[in-house]
N, C-alpha and C positions, 0 to 999 in steps of 0.2 A: 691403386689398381685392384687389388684383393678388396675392398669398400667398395668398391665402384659395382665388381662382378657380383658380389652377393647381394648388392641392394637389387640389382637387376634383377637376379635370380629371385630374388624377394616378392618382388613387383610385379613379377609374373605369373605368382603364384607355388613358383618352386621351391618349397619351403626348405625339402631336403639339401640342396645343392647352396642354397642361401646358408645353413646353417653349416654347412663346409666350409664355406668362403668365411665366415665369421670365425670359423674354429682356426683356419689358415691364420688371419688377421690377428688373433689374440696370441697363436705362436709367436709372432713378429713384435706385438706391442700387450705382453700380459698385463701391464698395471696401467691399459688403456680403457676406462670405465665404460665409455661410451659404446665400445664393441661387446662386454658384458650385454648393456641396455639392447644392443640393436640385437644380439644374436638370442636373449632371452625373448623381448617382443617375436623374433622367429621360431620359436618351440613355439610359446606361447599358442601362436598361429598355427602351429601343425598337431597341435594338442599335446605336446610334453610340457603337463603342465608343471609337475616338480622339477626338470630341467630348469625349466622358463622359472622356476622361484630361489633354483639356487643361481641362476644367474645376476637376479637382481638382487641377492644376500650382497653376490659379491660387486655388484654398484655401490652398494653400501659401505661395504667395507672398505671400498679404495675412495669412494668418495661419499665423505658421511653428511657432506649438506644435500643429497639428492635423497635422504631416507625420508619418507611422508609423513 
């Protein structure tokens, strides 16, 4: 539900409220990589761009076959 609302929020452009629903989301599942990826891709898009890079640090860290 909290993935669902913030892709939305996402998709529509609301990048703010999207990276809330990602913040909710990684409460719930911190050592969930994939919410790292989705909520850094959303700084990324609102222009937090060092948010957006320690996000994807910490892709890395929880999952180190996703490093490039």
């Amino acid at each position: 539900m909290l993935l669902r609302q913030a892709s939305l929020h996402e998709s529509r452009g609301d990048y703010e409220a999207a990276i809330a629903g990602y913040d909710r989301a990684i409460e719930v599942e911190p050592r969930n990589w994939q919410l790292y990826l989705l909520r850094g891709s959303a700084r990324f898009k609102d222009g937090r761009i060092e948010a957006s890079i320690e996000d994807l640090d910490q892709v890395v860290a929880l999952e180190p076959s996703q490093d490039p």
